[in-house]
C-alpha positions in Angstrom: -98.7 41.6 132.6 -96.3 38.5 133.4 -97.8 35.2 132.2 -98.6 32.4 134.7 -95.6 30.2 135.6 -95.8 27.0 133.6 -94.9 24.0 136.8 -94.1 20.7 136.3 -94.9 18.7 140.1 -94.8 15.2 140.5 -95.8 13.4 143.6 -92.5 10.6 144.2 -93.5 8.2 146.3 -92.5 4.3 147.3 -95.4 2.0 145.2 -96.1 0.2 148.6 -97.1 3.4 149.9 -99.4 4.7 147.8 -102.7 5.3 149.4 -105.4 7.5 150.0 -103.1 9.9 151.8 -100.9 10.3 149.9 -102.8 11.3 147.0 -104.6 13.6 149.2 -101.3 15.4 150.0 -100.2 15.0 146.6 -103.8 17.0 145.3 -103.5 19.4 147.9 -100.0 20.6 146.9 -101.5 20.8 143.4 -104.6 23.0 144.7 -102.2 25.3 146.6 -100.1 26.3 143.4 -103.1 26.6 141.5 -104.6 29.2 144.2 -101.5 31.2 143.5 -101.7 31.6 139.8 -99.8 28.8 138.5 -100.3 26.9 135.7 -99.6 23.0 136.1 -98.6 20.1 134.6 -98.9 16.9 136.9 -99.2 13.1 136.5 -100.5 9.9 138.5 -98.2 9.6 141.8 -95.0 7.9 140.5 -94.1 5.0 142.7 -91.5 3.1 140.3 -88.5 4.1 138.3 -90.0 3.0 135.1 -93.0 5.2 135.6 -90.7 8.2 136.7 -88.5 7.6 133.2 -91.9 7.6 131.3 -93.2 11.1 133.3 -90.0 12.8 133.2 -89.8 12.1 129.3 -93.3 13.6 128.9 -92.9 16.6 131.1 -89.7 17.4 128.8 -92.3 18.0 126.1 -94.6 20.7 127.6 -92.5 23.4 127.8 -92.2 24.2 131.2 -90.3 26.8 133.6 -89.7 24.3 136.2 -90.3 21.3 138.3 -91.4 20.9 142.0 -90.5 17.4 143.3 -93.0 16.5 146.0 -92.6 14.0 148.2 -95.7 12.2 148.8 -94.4 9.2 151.0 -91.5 7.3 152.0 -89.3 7.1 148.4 -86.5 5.0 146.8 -84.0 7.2 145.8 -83.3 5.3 142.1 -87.1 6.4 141.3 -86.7 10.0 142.2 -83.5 10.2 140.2 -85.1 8.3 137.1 -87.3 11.1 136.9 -84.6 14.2 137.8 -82.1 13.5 135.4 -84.8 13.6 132.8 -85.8 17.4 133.8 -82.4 18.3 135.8 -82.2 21.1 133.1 -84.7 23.0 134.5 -85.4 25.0 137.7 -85.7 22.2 140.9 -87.9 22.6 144.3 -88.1 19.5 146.7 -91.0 20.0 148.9 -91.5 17.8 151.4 -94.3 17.9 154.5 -93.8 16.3 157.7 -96.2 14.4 160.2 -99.4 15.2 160.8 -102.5 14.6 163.2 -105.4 12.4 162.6 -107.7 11.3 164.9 -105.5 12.9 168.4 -102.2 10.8 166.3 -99.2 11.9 165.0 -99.1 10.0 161.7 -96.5 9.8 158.4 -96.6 9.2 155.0 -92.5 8.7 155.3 -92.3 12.5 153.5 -90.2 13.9 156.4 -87.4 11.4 155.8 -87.7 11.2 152.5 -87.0 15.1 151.9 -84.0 14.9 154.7 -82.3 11.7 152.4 -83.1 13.3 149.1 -81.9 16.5 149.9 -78.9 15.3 150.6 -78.6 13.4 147.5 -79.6 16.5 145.7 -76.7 18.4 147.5 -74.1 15.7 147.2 -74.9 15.5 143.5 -74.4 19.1 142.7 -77.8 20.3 141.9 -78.9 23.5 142.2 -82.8 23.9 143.6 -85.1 25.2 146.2 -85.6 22.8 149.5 -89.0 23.7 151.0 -90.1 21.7 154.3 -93.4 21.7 156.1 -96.9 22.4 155.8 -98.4 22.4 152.7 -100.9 25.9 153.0 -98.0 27.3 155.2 -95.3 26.6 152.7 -97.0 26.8 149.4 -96.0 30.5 149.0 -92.4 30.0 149.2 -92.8 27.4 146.7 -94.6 30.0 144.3 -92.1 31.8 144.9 -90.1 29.7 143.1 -92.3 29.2 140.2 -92.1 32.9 139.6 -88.5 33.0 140.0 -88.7 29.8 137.6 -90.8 32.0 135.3 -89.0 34.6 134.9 -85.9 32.5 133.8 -87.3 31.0 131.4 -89.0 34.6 130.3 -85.1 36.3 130.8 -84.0 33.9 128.0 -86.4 34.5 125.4 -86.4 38.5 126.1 -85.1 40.8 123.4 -83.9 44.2 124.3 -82.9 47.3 122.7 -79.8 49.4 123.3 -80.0 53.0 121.2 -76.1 54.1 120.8 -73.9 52.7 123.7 -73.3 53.6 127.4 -73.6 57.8 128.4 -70.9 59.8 129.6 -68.5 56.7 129.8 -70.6 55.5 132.6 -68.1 52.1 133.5 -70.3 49.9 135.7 -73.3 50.2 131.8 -70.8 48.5 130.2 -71.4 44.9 129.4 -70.2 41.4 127.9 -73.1 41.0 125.3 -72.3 37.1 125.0 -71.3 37.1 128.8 -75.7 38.4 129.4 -77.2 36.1 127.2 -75.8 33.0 128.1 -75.5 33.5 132.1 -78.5 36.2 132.1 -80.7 35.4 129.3 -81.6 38.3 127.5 -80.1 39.1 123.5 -79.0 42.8 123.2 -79.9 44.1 119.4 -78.3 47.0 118.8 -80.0 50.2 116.8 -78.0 53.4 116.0 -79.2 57.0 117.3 -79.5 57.6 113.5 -82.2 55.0 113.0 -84.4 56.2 116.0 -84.0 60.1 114.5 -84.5 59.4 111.5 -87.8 57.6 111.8 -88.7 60.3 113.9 -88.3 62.7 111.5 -90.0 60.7 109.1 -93.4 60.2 110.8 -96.8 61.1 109.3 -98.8 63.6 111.3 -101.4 61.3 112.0 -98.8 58.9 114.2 -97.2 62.1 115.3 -101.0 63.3 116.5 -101.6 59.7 118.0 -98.5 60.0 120.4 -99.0 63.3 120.8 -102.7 62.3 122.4 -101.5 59.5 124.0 -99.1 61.5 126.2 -101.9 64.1 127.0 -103.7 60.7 128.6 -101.3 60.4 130.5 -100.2 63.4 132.1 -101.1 66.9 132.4 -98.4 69.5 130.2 -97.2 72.2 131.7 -98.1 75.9 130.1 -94.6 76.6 129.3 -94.2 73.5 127.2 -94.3 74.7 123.5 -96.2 72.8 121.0 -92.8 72.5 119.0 -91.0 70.6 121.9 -94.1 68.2 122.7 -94.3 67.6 118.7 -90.3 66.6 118.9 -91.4 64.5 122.1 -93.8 62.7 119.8 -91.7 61.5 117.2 -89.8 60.4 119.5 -92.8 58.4 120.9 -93.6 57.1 117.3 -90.2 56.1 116.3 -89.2 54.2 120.0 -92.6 52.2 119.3 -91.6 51.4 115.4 -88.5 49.8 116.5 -89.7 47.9 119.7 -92.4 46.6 117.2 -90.5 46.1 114.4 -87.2 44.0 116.6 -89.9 42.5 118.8 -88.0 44.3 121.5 -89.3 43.4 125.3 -87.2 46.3 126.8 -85.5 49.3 125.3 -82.5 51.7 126.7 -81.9 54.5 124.8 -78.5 56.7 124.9 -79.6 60.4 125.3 -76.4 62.1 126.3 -75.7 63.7 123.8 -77.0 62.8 120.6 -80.7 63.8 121.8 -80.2 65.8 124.6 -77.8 68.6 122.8 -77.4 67.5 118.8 -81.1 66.4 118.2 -82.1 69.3 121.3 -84.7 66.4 122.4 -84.6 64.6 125.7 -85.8 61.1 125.4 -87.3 61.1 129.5 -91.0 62.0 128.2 -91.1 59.4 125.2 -89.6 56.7 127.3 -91.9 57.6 130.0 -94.9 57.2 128.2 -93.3 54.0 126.5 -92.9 52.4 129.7 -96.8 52.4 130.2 -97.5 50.9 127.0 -95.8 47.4 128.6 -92.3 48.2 127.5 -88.9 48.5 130.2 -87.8 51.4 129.7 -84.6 53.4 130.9 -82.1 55.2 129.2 -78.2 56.4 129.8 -77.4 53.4 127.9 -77.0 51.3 131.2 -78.3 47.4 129.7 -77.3 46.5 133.2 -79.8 48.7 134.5 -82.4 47.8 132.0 -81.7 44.3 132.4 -82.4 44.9 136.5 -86.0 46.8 135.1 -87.1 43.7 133.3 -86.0 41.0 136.0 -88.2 43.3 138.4 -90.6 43.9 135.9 -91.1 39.9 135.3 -90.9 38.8 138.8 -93.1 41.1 139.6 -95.9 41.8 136.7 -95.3 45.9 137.6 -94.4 48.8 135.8 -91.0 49.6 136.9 -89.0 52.4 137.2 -85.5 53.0 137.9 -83.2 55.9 139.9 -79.7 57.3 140.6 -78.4 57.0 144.1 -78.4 60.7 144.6 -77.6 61.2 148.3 -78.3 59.8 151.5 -79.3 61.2 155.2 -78.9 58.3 157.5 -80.8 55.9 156.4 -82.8 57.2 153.9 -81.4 57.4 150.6 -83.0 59.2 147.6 -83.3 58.1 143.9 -83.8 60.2 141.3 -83.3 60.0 137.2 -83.0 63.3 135.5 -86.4 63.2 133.7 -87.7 59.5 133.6 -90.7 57.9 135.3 -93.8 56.8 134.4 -96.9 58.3 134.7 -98.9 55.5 136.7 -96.1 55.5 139.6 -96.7 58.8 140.2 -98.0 60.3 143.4 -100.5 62.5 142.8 -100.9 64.4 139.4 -98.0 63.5 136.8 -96.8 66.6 135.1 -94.6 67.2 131.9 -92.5 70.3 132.4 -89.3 71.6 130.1 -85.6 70.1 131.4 -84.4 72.2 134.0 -82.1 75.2 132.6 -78.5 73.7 131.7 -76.1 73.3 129.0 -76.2 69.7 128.5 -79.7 69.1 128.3 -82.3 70.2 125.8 -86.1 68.9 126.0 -89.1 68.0 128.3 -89.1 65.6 131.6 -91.4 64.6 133.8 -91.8 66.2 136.7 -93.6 64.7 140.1 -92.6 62.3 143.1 -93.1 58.7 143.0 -95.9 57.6 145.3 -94.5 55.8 149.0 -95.0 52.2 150.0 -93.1 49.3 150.5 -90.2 49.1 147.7 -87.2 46.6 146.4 -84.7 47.9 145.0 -82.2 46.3 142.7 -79.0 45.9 140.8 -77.5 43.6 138.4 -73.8 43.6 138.3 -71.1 42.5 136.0 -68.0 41.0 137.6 -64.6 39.9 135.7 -66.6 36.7 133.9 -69.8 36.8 136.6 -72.8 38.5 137.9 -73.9 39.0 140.8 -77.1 40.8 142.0 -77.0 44.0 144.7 -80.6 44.8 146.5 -82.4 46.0 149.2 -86.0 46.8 150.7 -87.3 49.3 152.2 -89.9 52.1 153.0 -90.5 55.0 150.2 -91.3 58.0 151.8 -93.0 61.1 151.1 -90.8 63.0 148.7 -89.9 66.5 146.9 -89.1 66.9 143.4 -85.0 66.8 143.0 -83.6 70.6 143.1 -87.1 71.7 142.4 -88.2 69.9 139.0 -86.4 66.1 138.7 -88.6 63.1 139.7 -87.3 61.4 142.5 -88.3 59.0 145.6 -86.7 59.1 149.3 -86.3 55.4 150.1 -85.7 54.6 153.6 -83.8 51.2 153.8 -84.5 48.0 156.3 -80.5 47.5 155.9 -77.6 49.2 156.7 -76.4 52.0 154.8 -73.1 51.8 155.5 -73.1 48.4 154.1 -74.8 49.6 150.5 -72.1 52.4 150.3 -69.2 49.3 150.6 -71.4 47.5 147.7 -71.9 50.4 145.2 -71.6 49.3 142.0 -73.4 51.9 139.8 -75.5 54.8 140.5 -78.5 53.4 139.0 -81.0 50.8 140.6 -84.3 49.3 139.7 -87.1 49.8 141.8 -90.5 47.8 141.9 -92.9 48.4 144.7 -93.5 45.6 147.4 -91.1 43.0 148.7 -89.7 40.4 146.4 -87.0 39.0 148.2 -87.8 35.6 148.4 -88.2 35.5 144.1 -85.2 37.3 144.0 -82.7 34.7 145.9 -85.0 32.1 144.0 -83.6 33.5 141.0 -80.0 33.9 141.7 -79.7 30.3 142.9 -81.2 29.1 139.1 -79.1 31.6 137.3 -75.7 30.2 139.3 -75.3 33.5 140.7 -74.8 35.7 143.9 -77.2 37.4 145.6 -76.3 40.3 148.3 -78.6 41.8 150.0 -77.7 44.9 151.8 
């Protein structure tokens, strides 16, 4: 579950315009966000610089993932910037609302003008934020929006993730600058051999062994041919992926299967990481931290269990995604089943087995450029699907863009994918973390 955003908003206004209306707006603005989920920090309507010094100064104290500035009335700009270049740290939204009717009269408050000056002094100053204009119900959801996006910023930076070995099969685009991601992405990368996770696998009790073992029968039914001996190996596995995220205080996890588990330890990691996933951990493997670090942007913005999928092919329009043995149980559609790997050399172990259910979908990927990022996604429809070849998960994902346009962005074969539309949260994100967004 993602927390509720933490929003500073402060109602700017001129002190020679501070009446009942205003406050009225100001409330209203404050009622709206709460509606939504957030959690907010507010003050008296600020209508001097002094007071906007004092505010800003105190808001800097409550730990917060950002700051909407509301325009209330007619402003001077000097008392709005007294209290910005207090917070300007943090994520920005100017929301502004224009005239309004009472009693058969158009009447103002002087926000209108005062968004159309201030944004431009925002612009001209080279801030980064969100410019929202117009009614407050009908614009409140972009501006929670935002204080998602601002959320998971703020969560980004303080997540800890796990990365088992290094990049599979010298797949490129999983490679990554570790001090490149924390300071333009957030997350820390902690690093954990393939011999740690094995060898706390190998040194579980039977009861832990047991309690993974049943936890994974919760969760999905076991196919007959599954032996006891592989769904034993599965649940070390389990146990030792859980000791680590607990012991690093690990948010995420990517694990390196090829070919340390698949063929040396002759256990696939799908199944453990699977059930992982629903216990509240990203999860993905192929040691792709670009793709994990997609997962838990998704996963944050969203408050979903997330999944993720190789581009595998595409018929017109409709592309399918499918891992070789990874997805978790609660996204499936129908009844989840364990079944061995499909027959072949590389691969020795169990996977999941079963389509992901249709709806509405984003999909997304984080990229690394030389010294940047930028962020590749899409939406679209997820169709009714069959299982890849026979036995792999997968998902047929009919996009609302072109695809001739997501073939020229490729940028790695595997993509995060949350269900619903998160558009809006997403270009709300890219524009705090100084990045591009493309959407296909």
């Amino acid at each position: 579950m993602r927390r509720k955003p933490k929003i500073g908003i402060v109602n700017l206004c001129h002190e020679d315009y501070i009446d009942e209306e205003v406050r009225r707006l100001g409330s209203e603005a404050v009622s709206a966000l709460q509606a939504r989920g957030a959690d907010i920090v507010t003050a008296q309507p600020i209508g001097s610089a002094k007071q906007a010094l004092v505010v800003g100064i105190n808001m800097c104290a409550e730990d917060l993932d950002g700051i909407v500035l509301f325009l209330g009335s007619w402003i001077e700009c000097a008392t709005a910037m007294a209290f910005l270049r207090e917070i300007e740290h943090l994520p920005l939204c100017l929301w502004g609302v224009p005239m309004f009717e009472r009693d058969g009269r158009l009447e103002s408050t002087g926000s209108y003008v005062s968004f159309a000056m201030f944004r431009g002094s925002m612009a001209r100053a080279g801030y980064r934020f969100l410019p929202v204009l117009g009614e407050i119900l009908e614009t409140a959801d972009s501006v929670f929006d935002f204080c998602v996006a601002a959320m998971t910023k703020t969560a980004l930076r303080r997540t800890r993730i796990g990365l088992v070995g290094y990049t599979s099969m010298s797949i490129y685009p999983g490679t990554f600058d570790h001090l490149l991601v924390r300071k333009m992405i957030g997350p820390e990368i902690h690093h954990i051999d393939n011999y740690t996770l094995i060898n706390i696998a190998e040194s579980a009790a039977q009861k832990d062994i047991a309690e993974s073992e049943a936890f994974l029968r919760s969760r999905s039914a076991i196919d007959k041919e599954v032996s006891q001996a592989f769904l034993t190996k599965a649940s070390r596995l389990l146990y030792a992926l859980r000791t680590v995220c607990r012991q690093y205080s690990l948010n995420a996890i990517n694990v390196k299967c090829q070919y340390e588990l698949s063929k040396e330890y002759k256990m696939t990691a799908c199944v453990p990481l699977s059930a992982l996933a629903e216990l509240g951990v990203v999860s993905s493997c192929e040691g792709d931290m670009l793709n994990t670090i997609s997962m838990t942007v998704l996963a944050l913005l969203t408050g979903q269990v997330v999944t993720y999928g190789d581009a595998i092919n595409h018929i017109g329009n409709v592309v399918k995604f499918s891992s070789c043995g990874f997805a978790p149980f609660s996204l499936a559609d129908g009844d989840p089943v364990v079944r061995n790997f499909m027959p072949h050399p590389g691969f020795t172990g169990i996977q999941t087995s079963f389509t992901l259910k249709p709806g509405r979908v984003t999909v997304l990927r984080l990229v690394e450029d030389v010294g940047d990022y930028h962020i590749l996604y899409f939406t679209g429809e997820g169709l009714p699907s069959e299982l890849r070849q026979g036995v792999m998960p997968a998902l047929d994902v009919r996009l609302d863009g072109d695809i001739g346009r997501l073939v020229s962005e490729y940028s790695g074969q595997h993509f995060a994918l949350c269900y619903g539309d998160c558009s809006a949260k997403i270009e709300c994100l890219c524009t705090m973390l100084g990045i591009r967004a493309v959407r296909v």
